[in-house]
Structure formats: structure tokens, C-alpha cells
C-alpha positions, 0 to 999 in steps of 0.5 A, a space after each residue: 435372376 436379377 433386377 438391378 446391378 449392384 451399383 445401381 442401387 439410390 436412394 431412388 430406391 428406398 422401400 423398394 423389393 430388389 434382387 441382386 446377383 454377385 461375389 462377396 467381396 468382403 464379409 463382416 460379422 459385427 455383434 450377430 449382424 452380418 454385413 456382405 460388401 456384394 460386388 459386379 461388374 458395375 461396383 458394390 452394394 452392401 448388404 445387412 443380414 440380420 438374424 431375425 430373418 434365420 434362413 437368409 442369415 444362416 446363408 450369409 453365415 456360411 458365405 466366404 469371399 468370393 462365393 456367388 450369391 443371389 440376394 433379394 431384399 429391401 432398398 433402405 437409408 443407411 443409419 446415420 453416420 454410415 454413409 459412404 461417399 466414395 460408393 456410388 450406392 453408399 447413401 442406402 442398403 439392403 435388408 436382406 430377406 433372403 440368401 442363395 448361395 448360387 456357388 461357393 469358392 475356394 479360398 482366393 490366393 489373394 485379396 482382390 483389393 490387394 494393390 501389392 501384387 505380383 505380376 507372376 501371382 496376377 497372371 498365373 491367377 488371371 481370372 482372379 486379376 481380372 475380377 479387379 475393379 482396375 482390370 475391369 476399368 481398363 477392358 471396359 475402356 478397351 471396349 469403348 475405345 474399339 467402339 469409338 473407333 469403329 463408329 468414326 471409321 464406319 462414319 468415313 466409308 471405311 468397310 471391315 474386312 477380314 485377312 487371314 490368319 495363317 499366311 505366307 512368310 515374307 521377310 518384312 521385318 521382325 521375325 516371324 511364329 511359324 506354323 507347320 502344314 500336315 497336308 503339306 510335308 516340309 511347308 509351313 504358314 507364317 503368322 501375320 506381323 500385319 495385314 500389309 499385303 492384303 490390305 494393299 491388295 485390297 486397295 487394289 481389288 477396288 474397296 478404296 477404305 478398308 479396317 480392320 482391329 486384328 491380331 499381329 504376331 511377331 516373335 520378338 524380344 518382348 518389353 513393357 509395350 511389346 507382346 508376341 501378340 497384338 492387336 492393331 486398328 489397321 487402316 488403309 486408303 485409296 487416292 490420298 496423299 500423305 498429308 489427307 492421310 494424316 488429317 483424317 488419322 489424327 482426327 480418329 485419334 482425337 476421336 477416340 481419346 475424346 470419347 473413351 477418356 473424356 480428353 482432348 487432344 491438341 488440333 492440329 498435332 505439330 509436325 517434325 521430320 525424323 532428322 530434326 527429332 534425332 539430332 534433338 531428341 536421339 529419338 523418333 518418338 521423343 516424349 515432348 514433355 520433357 523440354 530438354 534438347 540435345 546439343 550437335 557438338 560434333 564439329 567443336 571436338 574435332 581437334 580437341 585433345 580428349 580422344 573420347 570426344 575427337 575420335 567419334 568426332 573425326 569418324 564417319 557415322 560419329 556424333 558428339 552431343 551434350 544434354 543440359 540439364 537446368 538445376 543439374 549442378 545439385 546432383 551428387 556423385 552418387 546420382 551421376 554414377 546412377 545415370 552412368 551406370 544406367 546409359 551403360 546398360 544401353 551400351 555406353 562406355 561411360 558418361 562424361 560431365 561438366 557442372 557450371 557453377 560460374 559460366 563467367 569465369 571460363 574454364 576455372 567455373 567449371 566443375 569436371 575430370 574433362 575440362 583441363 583437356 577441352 580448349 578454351 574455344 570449345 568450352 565457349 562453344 560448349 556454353 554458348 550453343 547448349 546455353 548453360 547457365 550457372 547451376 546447370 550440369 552437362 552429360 556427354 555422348 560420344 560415339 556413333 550417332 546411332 549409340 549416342 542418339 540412343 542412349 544420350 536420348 533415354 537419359 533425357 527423357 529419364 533426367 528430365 521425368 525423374 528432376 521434375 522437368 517433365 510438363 503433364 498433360 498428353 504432347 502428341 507428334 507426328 514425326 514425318 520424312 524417314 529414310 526409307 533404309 538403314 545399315 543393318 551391321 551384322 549382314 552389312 546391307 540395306 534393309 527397309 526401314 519401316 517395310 519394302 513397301 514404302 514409296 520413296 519422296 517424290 524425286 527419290 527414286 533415283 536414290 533408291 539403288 545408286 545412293 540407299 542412305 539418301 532416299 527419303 519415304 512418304 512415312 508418318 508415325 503418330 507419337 504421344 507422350 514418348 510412345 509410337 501409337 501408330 505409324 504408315 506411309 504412303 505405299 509404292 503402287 507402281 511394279 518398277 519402283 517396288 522392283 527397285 526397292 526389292 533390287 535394293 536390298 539384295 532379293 534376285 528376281 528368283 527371290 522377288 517372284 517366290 517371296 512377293 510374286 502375288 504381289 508384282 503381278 497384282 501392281 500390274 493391273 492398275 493399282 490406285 496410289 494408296 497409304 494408310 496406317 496401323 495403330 497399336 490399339 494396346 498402346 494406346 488403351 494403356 495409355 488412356 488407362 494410365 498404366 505402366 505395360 500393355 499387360 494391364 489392358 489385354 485380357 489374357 497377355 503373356 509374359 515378358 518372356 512368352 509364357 501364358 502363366 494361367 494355361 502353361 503355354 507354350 507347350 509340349 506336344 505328344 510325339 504323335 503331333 509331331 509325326 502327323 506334322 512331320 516333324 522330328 524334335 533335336 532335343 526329344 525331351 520337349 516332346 511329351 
């Protein structure tokens, strides 16, 4: 139908017959000459339609945006004057001798250049959005980095293989879709949050490298670099340590950048333990960009006479931490109470300051509501260990060092982007040493901290029952520029250990055997010490692409509330699905 892309077109062309097949995307009627800017998928082409050819001309008379056009004609120079260099066929044109309207449209809702659109407009008229040439730059670089990353997994023995879809729900983590059974009445599947299971049992079944780019599903609070549905590159090995592990990730991921986007990432990334990332940080995928460190300050306000900062300091679990911010002093009134109300929003009950003007001269050169209840040697201390000079301005936290690491962390890495602190360029980190639980305070219990089957630190064991807070895992989250891209661990690949993980948090050997039995027994016929890792491969295409939420490099997303604006999912059912399914609705409205 056609013999060349639209841009394809040179000036290695000229004089040549061409067909062309596309959309209008601009059409242009200039003193009986009609011009149409033709587009696909490789860029525009423009073509001139002159009267003296009447039946091409009527046809491009009646053309409209977006129609679909099939147009044959001759490759020629632009006139002087005309060219445009911003168009990779900006030197010629094409005369056209004739015009076929393959398909009309209906008046778009928008101009698909239109850089001003809403989010609810593109996602309602997806298939419209994604005629964009910025929806297309990014699925095209989607589509080269999942080829990047099959070729160097192949490369590697790795071998794909397929997991299922409807599966068996396991309390891993985040809450799970359920999907109910006909054939079985009152039984449901669960749809996979990862292949975890499988792919251990894999390693277990002898395939020693597996892979797998594969849809997650979780049902969960959503935000820019969330979806219910997702896409990993999942991965997983045989007779690896961490460190191996890691080596041969952080090169697929050099891999990857370097092909897709042309970048390369720094060899080797640096390292940092998860304890030493919160105490500087407040957070375990601290954005390196930003320089700004936090300050412990917890053991100077012990005995200081400002309750906001004693009390968390003399309570279990609190912190006190100061972020310097250099250049800080210039900030008025009105930016303060901007960032106050901005850590308020994460749960802070304010943010106490402290500007230096003149670090000299003690007490009296500093500027702030707080100072007249801080002693002179925490002052000192203040000063000295956040290493503020005249000029700078200090935030507090205090609180529980969960909160402050939290919040104390978020306007760090805001400050720090928004005071022009931040360096460019592309920081990734490994951030390694988890503690294999956390303290979950609504049920006032120990729940893994990345999933149950997660092997504690050499050594460790012991700790895993008799003192939870103190068992490390052989974990590893790979970080870039402020955003997890992906993260593993080493897996428990012995029956007793994942016993004591399970015993741990509160599962009764009832419930180990009815949640986790495939799994218990397949430990108990050799399983091969074995790890791996999953990449968030949306995360990761979105920051290649530069844009701001994974939305913008997934085909068909949902939005931040689950919704699929184009189809109108979710949906209602008729009341006969439900019956088939055994299912009976409390508000019988949502059936249609």
C-alpha cells in the first residue's frame, strides 16, 4: 500500500514516484494551493496538492484532521526559504498526483500537539493520546528497552518462563484482586503480586536462571509510580551469593540504559546499608542528587527545656534530626510556612527552624522562636555536627524516628530540587543490610519487611524469634535518582529457617500448611541456595523517558483511582454473573 515512511523522505529521493499512507495532521489551504503535514508512526512528510491535478486536489479539499490518506506522488526540493530543519524530511516535498482517502474522521476532541492537556482528556481519549508523538517516543522506548533486557538475560542462560495468572492468595504483603471460582462455590483465585513462589520453585525444579517480563497486580493506594497493574522484569538464580547477584543485575541494568537511551550508568554503583541511608537520608531510596544530609541530634535534646524536642528524645523509637539547608537564611516567612504545611501533610505536627546569621556570635546570631529554650551547649552541638554556616537555615524533626525519617526526608529531597541544590546527571545506589521485620502498630506484630521468604544474614537466625528487631536479610534494592527500580534478596532455601520466619509472625503450623504448604514441602527435596530480583520495568521506562508518572510509558493505565477512563472499567455485572459465581451483592445497585 505503501513505499516509504513519512519520515523516511531525503533528498536522496528527488524525482522519485513515492506512496505514502497516514493521518492528517495539519492541513493548510494557502491562495488555492493545499498543503497537508501527512503523519506515521516514523514523523511527517509534507505534502503540496496543487489544482492543477483536480481529482488529487478535490481529495485533499475535503480532507479534515486526522483523516487517513493514501497519497502517491513525487519527491521534490522545497523552495527556497522553506526548509525545516526541525523535520528529519524537512529539505523536500511531495507533489501529490493523487489522493485517496482511505478513512474520514470525526472531529478530534483535541489538537494532538496540544502540550496542555488534561490527564482525565488523554486517558478518556487514550487512543487519540497515544497517536502523540510523546506517547509514541515512549512505548517505542519501552519496546527497545524490553528487548534490551531479553537479549542480555538470553545472553546469560536465563530461560523464560511462564507463571500463572490466576493463583492461590498468600498473605505476602500488599493486598491482593481476587477473582472468584464458578466451578468451585465460595473459593476464589488471587491475582499474583509477583511470581515469588513460582519462581523459587523453579530454582528448585532445577532450571538454575529464570525471567520472566510479567504483569503484578496489587490492590493498593495508587500514586504517580504506582498501578493496580504492573509489569516487572523478574529474575531469579541458582547458586549465587548476594554479592554475584548483584554484580550480574547492576550490569543488565547498565545494559539496558545504555541501549535504550544511549546513557551510561556509573560502573560499579556505590553501596550503602539501609541503616546508614535513614539515619542520613530518612529514607531507603535516597535521591543522591540531592547533597543535603540529615543531622542525629537525638542524644543533644535529652535535657533540653523544649518538650517538642526532649520528649521524642527520651522516648523509645524517637529521633531528633536537623536538615541544613546552605544559602537557607534567604527564605521568607511565606516559603517556611510553605514547607510546614508541606511535612504537615505527611504527618508532621509543625517544622521548627533556626536561621544562622552569625555562627560567632552564639545564641544572639541566631534567628528563631526556639532558640531562648535550647541551652548553650546544644546550640554548640547544633552548629557544630550539622556544620551551618552564616547564611544557612536549619528544619527540625521530632518525633518517632519512623515519622521524622519520613517526613524530615521528603522535604530534603523537595528543599534540596526546588533551592537548586540538586546535581543533574542519573545517581544510581544499592542500598543493602534490611532488617528482615518491621513493627506493624495497628496489629502490634512483626511482619516481613520486604516478604517471608527472605533469608536472614549469616548468623541471624538466632535472632529471627527471640529478638525480630535485630535480624538482618541478605536484601538489595537497586535505587536511581530517588526512585526503587527494583529490589531482591537472597531467598531462605532451607524448610527449618522458613519455619522460623513463618513461626515468627504468628502463622500456626495450620496455617503454614494451608497458606505455604507447596512450598515447605518442595524445600524438603534439596532446593539450591538461590536469589534474584524483580525490576519495576515501568519505573524504569519512565525515567529513561524523563516523565513525570509511570502513566505516560504504559499503553492503556489506569487512573489514580483505578479507573480505565477509555472502557469505563471497573464495571457493573448483570445479576446473572453474579448468580453463576455465587455471589450476592450488599448494595444491589452495583449490579447492572
Amino acid at each position: 500500500m505503501r513505499t516509504h515512511h513519512c519520515g523516511a523522505l531525503s533528498a536522496a529521493l528527488i524525482d522519485q514516484p513515492v506512496t505514502l499512507a497516514g493521518w492528517v495532521h495539519r492541513r493548510r489551504d494557502h491562495g488555492g494551493v493545499i498543503f497537508i503535514d501527512l503523519r506515521d508512526h516514523t514523523g511527517l512528510a509534507q505534502v503540496v496538492c496543487d489544482p492543477d491535478r483536480p481529482d488529487a486536489f478535490a481529495a485533499a479539499d475535503r480532507a479534515r484532521s486526522e483523516y487517513v490518506l493514501k497519497i502517491t506522488g513525487v519527491v521534490r526540493h522545497r523552495p527556497a526559504g522553506t526548509v525545516n530543519p526541525n523535520m528529519p524530511s524537512g529539505e523536500v516535498e511531495v507533489f501529490a498526483h493523487a489522493v485517496e482517502v482511505l478513512n474520514p474522521s470525526a472531529t478530534p476532541p483535541f489538537q494532538l500537539d496540544d502540550d496542555n492537556l488534561s490527564e482525565s482528556v488523554r486517558l478518556e481519549h487514550r487512543v487519540l493520546d497515544l497517536r502523540r508523538e510523546p506517547m509514541q517516543r515512549n512505548l517505542r522506548l519501552r519496546h527497545r528497552a524490553a528487548s534490551a533486557a531479553r537479549r542480555f538475560l538470553d545472553a546469560q542462560g536465563f530461560v523464560d518462563i511462564e507463571t500463572p495468572v490466576l493463583y492461590k492468595s498468600t498473605p505476602e504483603g500488599a493486598r491482593e484482586f481476587l477473582v472468584p471460582s464458578r466451578l468451585h462455590d465460595g473459593h476464589f483465585y488471587a491475582l499474583p503480586q509477583s511470581p515469588q513462589l513460582f519462581k523459587q520453585m523453579l530454582m528448585i525444579a532445577g532450571f538454575d536462571r529464570y525471567y520472566q517480563i510479567v504483569k503484578c497486580f496489587r490492590d493498593e493506594d495508587l500514586r504517580a509510580d504506582r498501578q493496580p497493574e504492573f509489569t516487572q522484569i523478574d529474575i531469579e538464580t541458582s547458586f549465587m551469593d548476594e554479592h554475584a547477584i548483584r554484580a550480574l543485575m547492576e550490569s543488565l541494568v547498565r545494559t539496558l540504559f545504555r541501549e535504550s537511551i544511549g546513557v551510561e550508568l556509573p560502573d560499579p554503583f556505590p553501596v550503602m546499608a539501609y541503616d546508614d541511608a535513614m539515619r542520613d537520608y530518612g529514607s531507603d531510596k535516597p535521591d543522591l542528587r540531592v547533597p543535603l544530609k540529615l543531622t542525629e541530634l537525638t542524644d543533644v535534646m535529652r535535657d533540653v527545656e523544649f518538650k517538642v524536642f526532649s520528649a521524642p528524645a527520651n522516648a523509645p523509637g524517637g529521633r531528633v534530626a536537623a536538615l541544613r539547608v546552605p544559602g537557607g537564611g534567604t527564605l521568607t516567612r511565606g516559603e517556611i510556612d510553605a514547607y510546614t504545611d508541606y511535612v504537615r501533610s505527611l504527618g508532621a505536627k509543625g517544622l521548627a527552624w533556626i536561621k544562622v546569621n552569625d555562627r560567632a556570635a552564639g545564641a544572639a546570631g541566631l534567628q528563631s522562636p526556639i532558640v531562648k529554650n535550647l541551652h548553650a551547649d546544644a546550640l554548640a552541638a547544633i552548629l557544630e555536627r550539622s556544620g551551618a554556616q552564616n547564611g544557612d537555615l536549619l528544619f527540625f524533626g521530632a518525633d518517632r524516628a519512623t515519622q521524622v525519617n519520613e517526613w524530615l526526608g521528603a522535604l530534603r529531597q523537595r528543599v534540596g530540587h526546588e533551592r537548586g541544590l540538586a546535581q543533574a546527571g542519573w545517581w544510581p545506589l544499592w542500598v543493602v543490610d534490611f532488617p528482615m521485620f518491621e513493627f506493624d502498630e495497628g496489629s502490634k506484630s512483626w511482619k516481613a519487611r520486604h516478604h517471608p521468604f527472605t533469608s536472614p544474614k549469616d548468623g541471624h537466625e538466632a535472632f529471627i524469634e527471640s529478638a525480630p528487631e535485630r535480624a538482618y536479610a541478605k536484601a538489595y534494592d537497586v535505587v536511581l535518582n530517588g526512585w526503587e527500580i527494583g529490589g531482591g534478596s537472597v531467598r531462605i532455601h532451607r524448610e527449618e529457617v522458613q519455619q522460623q520466619v513463618f513461626r515468627a509472625r504468628k502463622l500456626t503450623p495450620e496455617d503454614q500448611r494451608a497458606k505455604f504448604g507447596f512450598l515447605l514441602d518442595a524445600l524438603q527435596y534439596g532446593a539450591p541456595p538461590h536469589g534474584g530480583i524483580a525490576f519495576g520495568f515501568d519505573r524504569m521506562v519512565t525515567l529513561m523517558a524523563g516523565a513525570e508518572a509511570i502513566r505516560d510509558v504504559i499503553a492503556f493505565p489506569k487512573t489514580q483511582r483505578g479507573q480505565d477512563l477509555l472502557t469505563g472499567a471497573p464495571s457493573a455485572v448483570t445479576e446473572q454473573q453474579l448468580r453463576e459465581l455465587h455471589i450476592r451483592l450488599r448494595n444491589s445497585k452495583a449490579a447492572g
